[in-house]
mmCIF entry with sequence, helices, sheets and N, C-alpha, C, O atoms, coordinates in Angstrom:
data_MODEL
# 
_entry.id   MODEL 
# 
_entity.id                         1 
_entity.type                       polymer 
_entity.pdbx_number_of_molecules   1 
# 
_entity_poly.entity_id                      1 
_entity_poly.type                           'polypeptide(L)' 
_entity_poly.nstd_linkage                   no 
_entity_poly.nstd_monomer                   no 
_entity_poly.pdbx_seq_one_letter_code       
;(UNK)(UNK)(UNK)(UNK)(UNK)(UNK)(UNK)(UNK)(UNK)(UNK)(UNK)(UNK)(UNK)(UNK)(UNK)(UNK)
(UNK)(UNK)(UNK)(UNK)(UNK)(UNK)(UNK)(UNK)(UNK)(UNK)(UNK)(UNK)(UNK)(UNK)(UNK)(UNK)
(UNK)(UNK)(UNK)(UNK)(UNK)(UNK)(UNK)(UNK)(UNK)(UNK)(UNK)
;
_entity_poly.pdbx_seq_one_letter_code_can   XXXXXXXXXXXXXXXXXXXXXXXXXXXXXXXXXXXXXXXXXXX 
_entity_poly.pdbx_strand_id                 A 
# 
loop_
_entity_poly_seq.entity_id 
_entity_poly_seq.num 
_entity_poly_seq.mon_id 
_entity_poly_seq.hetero 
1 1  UNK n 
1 2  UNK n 
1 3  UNK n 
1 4  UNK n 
1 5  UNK n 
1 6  UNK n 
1 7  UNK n 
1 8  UNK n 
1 9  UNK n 
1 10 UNK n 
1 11 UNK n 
1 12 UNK n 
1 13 UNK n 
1 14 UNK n 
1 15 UNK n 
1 16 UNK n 
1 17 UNK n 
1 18 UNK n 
1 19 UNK n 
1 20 UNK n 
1 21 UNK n 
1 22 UNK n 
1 23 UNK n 
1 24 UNK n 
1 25 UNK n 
1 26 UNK n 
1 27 UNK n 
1 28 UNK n 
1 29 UNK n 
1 30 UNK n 
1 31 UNK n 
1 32 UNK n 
1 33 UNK n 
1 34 UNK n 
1 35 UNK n 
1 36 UNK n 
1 37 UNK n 
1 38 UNK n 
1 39 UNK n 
1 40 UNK n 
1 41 UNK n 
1 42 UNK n 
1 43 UNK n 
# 
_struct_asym.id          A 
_struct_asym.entity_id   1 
# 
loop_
_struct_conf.conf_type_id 
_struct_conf.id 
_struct_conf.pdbx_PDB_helix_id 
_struct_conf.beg_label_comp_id 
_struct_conf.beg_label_asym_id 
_struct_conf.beg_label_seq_id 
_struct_conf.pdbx_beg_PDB_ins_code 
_struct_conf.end_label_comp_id 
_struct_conf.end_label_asym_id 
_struct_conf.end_label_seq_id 
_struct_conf.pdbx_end_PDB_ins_code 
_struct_conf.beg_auth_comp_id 
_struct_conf.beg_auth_asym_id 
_struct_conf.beg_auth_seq_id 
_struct_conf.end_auth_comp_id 
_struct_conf.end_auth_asym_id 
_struct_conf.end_auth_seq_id 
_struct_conf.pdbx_PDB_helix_class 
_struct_conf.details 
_struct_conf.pdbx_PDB_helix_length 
HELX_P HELX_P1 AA1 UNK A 2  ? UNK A 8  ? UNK A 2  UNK A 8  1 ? 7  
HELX_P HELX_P2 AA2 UNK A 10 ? UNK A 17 ? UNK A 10 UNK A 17 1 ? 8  
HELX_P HELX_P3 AA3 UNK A 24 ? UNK A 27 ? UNK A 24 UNK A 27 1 ? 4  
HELX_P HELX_P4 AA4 UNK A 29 ? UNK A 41 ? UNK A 29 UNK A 41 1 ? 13 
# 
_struct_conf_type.id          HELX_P 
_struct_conf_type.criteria    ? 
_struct_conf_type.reference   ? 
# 
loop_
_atom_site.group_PDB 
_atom_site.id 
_atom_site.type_symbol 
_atom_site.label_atom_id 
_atom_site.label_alt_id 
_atom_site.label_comp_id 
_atom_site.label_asym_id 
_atom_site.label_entity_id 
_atom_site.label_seq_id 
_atom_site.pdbx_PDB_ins_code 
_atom_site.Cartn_x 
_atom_site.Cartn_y 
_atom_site.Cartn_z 
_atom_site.occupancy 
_atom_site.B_iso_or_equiv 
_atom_site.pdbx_formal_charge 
_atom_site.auth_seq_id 
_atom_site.auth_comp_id 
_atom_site.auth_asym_id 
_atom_site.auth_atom_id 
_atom_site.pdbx_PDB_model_num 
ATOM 1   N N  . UNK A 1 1  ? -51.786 -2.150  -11.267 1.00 0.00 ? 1  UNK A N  1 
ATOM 2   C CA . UNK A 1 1  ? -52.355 -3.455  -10.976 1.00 0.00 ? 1  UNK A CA 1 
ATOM 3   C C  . UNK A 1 1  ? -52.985 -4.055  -12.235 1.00 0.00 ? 1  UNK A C  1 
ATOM 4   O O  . UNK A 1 1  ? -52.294 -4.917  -12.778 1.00 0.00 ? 1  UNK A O  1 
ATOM 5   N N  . UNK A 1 2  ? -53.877 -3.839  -12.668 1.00 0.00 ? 2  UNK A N  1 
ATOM 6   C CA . UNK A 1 2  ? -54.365 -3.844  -14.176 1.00 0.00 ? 2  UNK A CA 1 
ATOM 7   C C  . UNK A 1 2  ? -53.659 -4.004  -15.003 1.00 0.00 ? 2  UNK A C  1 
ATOM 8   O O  . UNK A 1 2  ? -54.143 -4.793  -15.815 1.00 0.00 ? 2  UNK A O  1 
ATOM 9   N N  . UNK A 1 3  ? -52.450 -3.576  -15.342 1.00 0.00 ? 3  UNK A N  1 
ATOM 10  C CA . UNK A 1 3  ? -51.277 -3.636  -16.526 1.00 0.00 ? 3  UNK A CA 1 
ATOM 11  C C  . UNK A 1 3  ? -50.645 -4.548  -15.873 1.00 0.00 ? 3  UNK A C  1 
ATOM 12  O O  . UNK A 1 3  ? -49.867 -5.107  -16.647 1.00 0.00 ? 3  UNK A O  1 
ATOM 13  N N  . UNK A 1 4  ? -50.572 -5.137  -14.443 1.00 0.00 ? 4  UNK A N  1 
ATOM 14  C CA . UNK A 1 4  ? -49.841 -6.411  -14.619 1.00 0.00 ? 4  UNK A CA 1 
ATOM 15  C C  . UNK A 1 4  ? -50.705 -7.699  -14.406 1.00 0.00 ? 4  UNK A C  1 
ATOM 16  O O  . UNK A 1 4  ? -50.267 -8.800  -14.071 1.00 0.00 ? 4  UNK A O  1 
ATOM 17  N N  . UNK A 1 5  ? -51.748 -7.435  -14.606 1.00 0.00 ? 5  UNK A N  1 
ATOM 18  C CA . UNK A 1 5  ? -52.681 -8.890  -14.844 1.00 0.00 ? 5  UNK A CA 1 
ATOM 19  C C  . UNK A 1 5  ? -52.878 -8.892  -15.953 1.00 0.00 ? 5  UNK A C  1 
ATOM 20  O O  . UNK A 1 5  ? -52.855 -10.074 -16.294 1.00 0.00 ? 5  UNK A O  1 
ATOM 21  N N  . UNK A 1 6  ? -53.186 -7.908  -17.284 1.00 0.00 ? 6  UNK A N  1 
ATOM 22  C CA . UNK A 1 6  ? -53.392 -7.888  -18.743 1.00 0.00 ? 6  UNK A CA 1 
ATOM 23  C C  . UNK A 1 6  ? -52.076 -8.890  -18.596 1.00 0.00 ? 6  UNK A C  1 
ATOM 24  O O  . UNK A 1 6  ? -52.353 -10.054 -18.307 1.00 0.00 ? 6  UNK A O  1 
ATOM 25  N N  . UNK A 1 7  ? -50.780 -8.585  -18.751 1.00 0.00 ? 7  UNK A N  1 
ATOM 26  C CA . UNK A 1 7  ? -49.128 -8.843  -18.842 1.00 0.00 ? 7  UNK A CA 1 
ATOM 27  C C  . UNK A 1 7  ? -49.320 -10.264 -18.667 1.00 0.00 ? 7  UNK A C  1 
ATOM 28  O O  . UNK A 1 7  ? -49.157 -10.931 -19.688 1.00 0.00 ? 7  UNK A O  1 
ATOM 29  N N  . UNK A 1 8  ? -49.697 -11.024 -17.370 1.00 0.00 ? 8  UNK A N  1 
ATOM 30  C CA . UNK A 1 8  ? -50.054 -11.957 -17.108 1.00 0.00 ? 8  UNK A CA 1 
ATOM 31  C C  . UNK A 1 8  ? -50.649 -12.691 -17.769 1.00 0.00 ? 8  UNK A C  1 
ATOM 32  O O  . UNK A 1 8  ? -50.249 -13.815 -18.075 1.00 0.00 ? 8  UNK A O  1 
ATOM 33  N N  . UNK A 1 9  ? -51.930 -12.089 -18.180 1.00 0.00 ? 9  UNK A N  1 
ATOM 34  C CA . UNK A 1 9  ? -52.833 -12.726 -19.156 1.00 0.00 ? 9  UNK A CA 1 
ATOM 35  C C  . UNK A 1 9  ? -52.396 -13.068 -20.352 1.00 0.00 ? 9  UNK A C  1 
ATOM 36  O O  . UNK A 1 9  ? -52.770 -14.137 -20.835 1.00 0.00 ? 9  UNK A O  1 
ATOM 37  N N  . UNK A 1 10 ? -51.651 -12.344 -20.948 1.00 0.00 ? 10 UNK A N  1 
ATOM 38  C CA . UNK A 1 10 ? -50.791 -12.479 -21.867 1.00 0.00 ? 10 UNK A CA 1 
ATOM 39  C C  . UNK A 1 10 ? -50.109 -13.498 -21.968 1.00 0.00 ? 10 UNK A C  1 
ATOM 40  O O  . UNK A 1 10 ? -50.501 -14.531 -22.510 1.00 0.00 ? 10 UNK A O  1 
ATOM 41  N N  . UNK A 1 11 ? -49.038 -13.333 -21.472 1.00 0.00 ? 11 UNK A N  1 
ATOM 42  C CA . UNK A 1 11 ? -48.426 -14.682 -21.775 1.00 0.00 ? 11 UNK A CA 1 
ATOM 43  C C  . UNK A 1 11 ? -48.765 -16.002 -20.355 1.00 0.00 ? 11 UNK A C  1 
ATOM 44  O O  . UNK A 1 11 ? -48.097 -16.796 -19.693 1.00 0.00 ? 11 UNK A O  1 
ATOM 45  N N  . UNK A 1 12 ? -49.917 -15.661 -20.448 1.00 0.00 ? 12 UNK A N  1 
ATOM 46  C CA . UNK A 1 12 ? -50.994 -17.447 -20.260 1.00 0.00 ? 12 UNK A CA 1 
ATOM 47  C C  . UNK A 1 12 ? -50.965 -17.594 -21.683 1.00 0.00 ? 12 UNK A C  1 
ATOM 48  O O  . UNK A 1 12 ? -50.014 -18.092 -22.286 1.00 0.00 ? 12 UNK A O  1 
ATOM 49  N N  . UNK A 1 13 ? -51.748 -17.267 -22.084 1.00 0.00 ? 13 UNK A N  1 
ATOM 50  C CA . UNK A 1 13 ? -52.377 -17.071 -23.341 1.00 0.00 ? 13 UNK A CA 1 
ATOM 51  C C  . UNK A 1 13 ? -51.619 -17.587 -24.748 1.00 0.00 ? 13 UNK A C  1 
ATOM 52  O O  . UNK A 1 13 ? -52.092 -18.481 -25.450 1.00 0.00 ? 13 UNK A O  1 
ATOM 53  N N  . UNK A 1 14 ? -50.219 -16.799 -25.085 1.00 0.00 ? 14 UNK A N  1 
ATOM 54  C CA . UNK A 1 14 ? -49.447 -17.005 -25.753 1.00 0.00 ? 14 UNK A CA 1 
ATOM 55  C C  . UNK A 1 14 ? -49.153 -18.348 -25.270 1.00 0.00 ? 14 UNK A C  1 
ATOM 56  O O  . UNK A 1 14 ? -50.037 -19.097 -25.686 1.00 0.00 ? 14 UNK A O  1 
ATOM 57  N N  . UNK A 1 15 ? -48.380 -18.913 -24.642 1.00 0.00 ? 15 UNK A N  1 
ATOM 58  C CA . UNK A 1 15 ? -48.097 -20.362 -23.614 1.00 0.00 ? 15 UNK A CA 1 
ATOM 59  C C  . UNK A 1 15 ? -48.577 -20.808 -24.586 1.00 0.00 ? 15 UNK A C  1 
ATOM 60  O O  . UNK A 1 15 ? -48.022 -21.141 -25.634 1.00 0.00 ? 15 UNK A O  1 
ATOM 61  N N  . UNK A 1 16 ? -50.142 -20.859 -24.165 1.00 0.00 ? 16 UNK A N  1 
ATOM 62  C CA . UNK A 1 16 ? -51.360 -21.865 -24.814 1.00 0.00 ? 16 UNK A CA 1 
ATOM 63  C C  . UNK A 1 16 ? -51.189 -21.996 -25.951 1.00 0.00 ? 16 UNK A C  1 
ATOM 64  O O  . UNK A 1 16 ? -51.186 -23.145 -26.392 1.00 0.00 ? 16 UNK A O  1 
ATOM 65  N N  . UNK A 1 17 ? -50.997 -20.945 -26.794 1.00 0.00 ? 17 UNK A N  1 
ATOM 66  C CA . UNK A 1 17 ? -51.215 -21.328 -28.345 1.00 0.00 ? 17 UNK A CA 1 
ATOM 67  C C  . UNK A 1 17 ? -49.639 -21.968 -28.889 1.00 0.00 ? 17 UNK A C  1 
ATOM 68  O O  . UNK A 1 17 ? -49.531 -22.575 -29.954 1.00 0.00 ? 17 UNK A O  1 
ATOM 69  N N  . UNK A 1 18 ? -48.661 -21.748 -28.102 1.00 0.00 ? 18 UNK A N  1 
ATOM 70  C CA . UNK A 1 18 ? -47.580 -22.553 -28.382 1.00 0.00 ? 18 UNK A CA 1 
ATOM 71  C C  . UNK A 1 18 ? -47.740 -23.781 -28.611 1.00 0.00 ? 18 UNK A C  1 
ATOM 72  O O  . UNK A 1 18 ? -47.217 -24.319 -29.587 1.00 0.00 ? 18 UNK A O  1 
ATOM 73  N N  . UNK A 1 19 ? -48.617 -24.533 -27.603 1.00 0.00 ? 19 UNK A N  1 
ATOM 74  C CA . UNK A 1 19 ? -48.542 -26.124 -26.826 1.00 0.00 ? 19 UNK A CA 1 
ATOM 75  C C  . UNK A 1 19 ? -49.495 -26.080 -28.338 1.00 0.00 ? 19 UNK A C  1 
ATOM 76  O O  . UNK A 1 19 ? -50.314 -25.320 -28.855 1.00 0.00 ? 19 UNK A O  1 
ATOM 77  N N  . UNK A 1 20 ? -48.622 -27.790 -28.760 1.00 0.00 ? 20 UNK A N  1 
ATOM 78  C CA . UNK A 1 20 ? -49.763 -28.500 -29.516 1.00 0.00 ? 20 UNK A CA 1 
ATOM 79  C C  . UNK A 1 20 ? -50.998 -28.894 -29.192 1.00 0.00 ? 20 UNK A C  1 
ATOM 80  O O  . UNK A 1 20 ? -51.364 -28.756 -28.025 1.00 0.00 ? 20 UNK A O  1 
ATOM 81  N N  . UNK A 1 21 ? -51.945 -29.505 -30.247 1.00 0.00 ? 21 UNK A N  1 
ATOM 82  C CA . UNK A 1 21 ? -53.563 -29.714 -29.896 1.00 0.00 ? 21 UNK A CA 1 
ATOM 83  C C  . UNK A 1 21 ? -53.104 -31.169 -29.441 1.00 0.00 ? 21 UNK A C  1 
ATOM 84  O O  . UNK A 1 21 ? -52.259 -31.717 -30.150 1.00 0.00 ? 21 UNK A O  1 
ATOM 85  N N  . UNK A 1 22 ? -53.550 -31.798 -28.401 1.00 0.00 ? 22 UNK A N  1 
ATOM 86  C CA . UNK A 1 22 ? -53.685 -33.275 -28.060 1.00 0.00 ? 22 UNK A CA 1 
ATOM 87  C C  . UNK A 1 22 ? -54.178 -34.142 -29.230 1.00 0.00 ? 22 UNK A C  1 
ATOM 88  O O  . UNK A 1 22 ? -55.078 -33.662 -29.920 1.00 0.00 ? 22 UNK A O  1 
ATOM 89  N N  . UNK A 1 23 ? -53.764 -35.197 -29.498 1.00 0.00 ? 23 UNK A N  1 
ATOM 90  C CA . UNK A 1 23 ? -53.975 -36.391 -31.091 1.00 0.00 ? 23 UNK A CA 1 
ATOM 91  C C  . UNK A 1 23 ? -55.516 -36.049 -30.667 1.00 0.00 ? 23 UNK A C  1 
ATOM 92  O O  . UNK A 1 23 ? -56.173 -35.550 -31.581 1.00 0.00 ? 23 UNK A O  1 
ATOM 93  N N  . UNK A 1 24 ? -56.190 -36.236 -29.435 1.00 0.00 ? 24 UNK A N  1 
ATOM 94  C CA . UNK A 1 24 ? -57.972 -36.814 -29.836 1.00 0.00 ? 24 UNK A CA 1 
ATOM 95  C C  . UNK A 1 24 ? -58.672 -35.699 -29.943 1.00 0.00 ? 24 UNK A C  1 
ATOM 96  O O  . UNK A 1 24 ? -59.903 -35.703 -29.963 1.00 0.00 ? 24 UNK A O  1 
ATOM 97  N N  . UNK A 1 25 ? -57.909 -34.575 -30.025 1.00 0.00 ? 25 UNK A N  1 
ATOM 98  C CA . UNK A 1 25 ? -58.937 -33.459 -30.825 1.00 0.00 ? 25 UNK A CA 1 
ATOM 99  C C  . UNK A 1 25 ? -58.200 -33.094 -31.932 1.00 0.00 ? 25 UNK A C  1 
ATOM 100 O O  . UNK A 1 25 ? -58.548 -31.991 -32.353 1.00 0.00 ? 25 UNK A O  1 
ATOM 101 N N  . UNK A 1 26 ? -57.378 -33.574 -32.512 1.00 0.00 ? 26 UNK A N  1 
ATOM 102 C CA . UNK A 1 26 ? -56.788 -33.423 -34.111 1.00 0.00 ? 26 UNK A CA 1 
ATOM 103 C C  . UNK A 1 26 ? -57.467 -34.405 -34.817 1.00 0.00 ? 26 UNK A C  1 
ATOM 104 O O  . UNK A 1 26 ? -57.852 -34.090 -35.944 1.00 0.00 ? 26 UNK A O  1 
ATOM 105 N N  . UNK A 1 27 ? -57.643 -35.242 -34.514 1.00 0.00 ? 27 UNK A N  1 
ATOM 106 C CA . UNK A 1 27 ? -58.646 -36.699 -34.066 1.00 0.00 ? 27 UNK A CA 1 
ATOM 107 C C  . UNK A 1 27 ? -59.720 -36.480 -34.603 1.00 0.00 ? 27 UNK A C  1 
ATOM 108 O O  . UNK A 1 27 ? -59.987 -36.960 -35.705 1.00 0.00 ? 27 UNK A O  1 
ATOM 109 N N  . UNK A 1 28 ? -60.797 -35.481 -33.728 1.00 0.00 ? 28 UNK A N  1 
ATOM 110 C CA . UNK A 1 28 ? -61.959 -34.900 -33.998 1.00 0.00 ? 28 UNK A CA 1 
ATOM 111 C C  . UNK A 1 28 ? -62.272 -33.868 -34.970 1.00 0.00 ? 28 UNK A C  1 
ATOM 112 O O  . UNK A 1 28 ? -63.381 -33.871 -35.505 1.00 0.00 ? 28 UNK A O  1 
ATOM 113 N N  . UNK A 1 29 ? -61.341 -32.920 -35.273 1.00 0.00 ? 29 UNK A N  1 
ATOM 114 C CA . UNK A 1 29 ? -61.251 -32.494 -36.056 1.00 0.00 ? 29 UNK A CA 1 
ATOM 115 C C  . UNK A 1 29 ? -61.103 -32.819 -37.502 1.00 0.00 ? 29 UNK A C  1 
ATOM 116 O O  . UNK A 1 29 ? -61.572 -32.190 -38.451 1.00 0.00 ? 29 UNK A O  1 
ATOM 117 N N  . UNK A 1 30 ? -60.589 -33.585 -37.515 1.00 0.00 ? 30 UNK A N  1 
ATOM 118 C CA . UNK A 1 30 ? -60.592 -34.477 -38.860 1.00 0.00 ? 30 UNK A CA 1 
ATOM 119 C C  . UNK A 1 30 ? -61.574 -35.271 -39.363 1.00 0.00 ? 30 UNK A C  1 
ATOM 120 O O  . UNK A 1 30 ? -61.750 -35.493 -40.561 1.00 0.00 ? 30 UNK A O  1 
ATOM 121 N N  . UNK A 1 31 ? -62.433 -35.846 -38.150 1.00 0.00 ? 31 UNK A N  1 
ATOM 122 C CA . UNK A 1 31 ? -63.586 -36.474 -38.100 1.00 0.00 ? 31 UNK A CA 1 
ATOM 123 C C  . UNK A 1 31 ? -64.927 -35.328 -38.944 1.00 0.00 ? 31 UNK A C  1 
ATOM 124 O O  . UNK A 1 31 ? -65.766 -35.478 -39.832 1.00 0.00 ? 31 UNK A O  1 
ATOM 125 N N  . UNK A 1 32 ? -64.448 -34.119 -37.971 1.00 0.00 ? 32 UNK A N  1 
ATOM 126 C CA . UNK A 1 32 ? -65.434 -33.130 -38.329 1.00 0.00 ? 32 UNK A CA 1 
ATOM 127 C C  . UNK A 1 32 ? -65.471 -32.603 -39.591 1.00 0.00 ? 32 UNK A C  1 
ATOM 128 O O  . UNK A 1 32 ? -66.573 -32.679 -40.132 1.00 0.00 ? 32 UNK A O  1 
ATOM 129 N N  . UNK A 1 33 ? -64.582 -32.084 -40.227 1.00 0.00 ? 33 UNK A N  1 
ATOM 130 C CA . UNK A 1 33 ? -64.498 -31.789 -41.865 1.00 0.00 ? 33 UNK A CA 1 
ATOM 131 C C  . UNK A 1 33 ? -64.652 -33.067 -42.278 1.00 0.00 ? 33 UNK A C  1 
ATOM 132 O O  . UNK A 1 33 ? -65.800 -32.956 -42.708 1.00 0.00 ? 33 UNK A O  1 
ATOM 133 N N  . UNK A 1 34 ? -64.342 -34.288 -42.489 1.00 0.00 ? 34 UNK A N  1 
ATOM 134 C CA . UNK A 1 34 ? -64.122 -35.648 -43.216 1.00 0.00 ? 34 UNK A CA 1 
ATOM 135 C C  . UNK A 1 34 ? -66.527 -35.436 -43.588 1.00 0.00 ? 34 UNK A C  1 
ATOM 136 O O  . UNK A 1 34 ? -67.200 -35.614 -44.603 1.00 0.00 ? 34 UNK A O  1 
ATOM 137 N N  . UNK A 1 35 ? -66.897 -35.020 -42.176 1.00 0.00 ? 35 UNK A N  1 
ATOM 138 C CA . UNK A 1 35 ? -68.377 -35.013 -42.193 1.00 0.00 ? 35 UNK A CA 1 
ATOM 139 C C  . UNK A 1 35 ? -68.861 -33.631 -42.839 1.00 0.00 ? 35 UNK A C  1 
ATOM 140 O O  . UNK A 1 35 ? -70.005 -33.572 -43.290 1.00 0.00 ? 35 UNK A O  1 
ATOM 141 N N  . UNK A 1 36 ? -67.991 -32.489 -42.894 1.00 0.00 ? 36 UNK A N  1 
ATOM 142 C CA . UNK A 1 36 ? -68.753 -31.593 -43.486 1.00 0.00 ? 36 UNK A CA 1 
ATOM 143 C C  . UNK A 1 36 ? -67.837 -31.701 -45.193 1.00 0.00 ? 36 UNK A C  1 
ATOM 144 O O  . UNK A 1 36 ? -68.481 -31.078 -46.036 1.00 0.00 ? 36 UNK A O  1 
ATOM 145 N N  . UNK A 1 37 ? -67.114 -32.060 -45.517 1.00 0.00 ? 37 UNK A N  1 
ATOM 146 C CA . UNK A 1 37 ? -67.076 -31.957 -46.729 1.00 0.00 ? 37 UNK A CA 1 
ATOM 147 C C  . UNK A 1 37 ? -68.223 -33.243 -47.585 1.00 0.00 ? 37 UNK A C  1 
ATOM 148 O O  . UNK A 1 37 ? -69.084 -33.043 -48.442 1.00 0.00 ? 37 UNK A O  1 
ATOM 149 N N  . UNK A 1 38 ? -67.848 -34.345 -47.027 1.00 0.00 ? 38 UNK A N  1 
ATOM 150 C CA . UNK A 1 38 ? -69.646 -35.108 -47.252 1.00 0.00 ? 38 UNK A CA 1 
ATOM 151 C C  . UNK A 1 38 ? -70.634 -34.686 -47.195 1.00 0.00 ? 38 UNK A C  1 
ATOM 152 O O  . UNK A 1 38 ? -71.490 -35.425 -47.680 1.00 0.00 ? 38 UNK A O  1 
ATOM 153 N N  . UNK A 1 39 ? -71.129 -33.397 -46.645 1.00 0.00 ? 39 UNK A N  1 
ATOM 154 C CA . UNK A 1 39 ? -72.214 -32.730 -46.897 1.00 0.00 ? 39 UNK A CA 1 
ATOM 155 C C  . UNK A 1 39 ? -72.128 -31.785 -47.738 1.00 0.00 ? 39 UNK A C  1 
ATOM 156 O O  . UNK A 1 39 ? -73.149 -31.352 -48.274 1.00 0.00 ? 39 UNK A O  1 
ATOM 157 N N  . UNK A 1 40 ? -71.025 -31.334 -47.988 1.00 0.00 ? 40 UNK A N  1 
ATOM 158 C CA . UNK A 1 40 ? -71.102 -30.366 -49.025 1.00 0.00 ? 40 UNK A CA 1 
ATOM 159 C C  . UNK A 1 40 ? -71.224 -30.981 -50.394 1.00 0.00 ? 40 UNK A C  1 
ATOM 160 O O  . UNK A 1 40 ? -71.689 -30.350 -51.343 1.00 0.00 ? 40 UNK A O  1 
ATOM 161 N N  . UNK A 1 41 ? -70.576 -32.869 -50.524 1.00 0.00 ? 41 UNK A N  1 
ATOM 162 C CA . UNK A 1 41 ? -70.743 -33.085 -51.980 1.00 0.00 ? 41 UNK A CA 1 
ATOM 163 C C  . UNK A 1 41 ? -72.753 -33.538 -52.068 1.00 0.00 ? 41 UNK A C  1 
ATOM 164 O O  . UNK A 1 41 ? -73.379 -33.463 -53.126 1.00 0.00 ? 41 UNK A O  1 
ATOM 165 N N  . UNK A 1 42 ? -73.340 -33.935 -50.832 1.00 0.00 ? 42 UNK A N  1 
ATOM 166 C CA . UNK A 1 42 ? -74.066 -34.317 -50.561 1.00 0.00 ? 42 UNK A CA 1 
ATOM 167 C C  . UNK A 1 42 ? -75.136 -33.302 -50.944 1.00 0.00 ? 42 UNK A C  1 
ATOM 168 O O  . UNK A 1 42 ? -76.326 -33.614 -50.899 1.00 0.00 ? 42 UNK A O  1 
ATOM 169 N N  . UNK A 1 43 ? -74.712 -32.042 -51.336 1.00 0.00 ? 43 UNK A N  1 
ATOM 170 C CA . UNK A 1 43 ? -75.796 -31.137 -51.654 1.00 0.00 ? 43 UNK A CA 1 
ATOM 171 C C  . UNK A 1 43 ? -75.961 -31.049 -53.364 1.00 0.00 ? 43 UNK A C  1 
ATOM 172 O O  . UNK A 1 43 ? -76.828 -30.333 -53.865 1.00 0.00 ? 43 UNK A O  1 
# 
């Protein structure tokens, strides 16, 4: 039972990291470094 829900879990999992990130968190992400590299010249 256990070895076939890990199995399961598994490829949920894998799935997921296949599928691309949606534009408005590639979006955000870009937002987010664009703000931490400004703080880094900012120091």
């Amino acid at each position: 039972m256990r070895a076939q829900i890990d199995e399961n879990l598994k490829r949920v999992y894998e799935a997921s990291l296949s599928e691309d990130l949606p534009d408005r968190f590639k979006d955000l992400l870009s937002q987010l470094r664009a703000v931490d590299q400004q703080q880094s010249v900012d120091k």
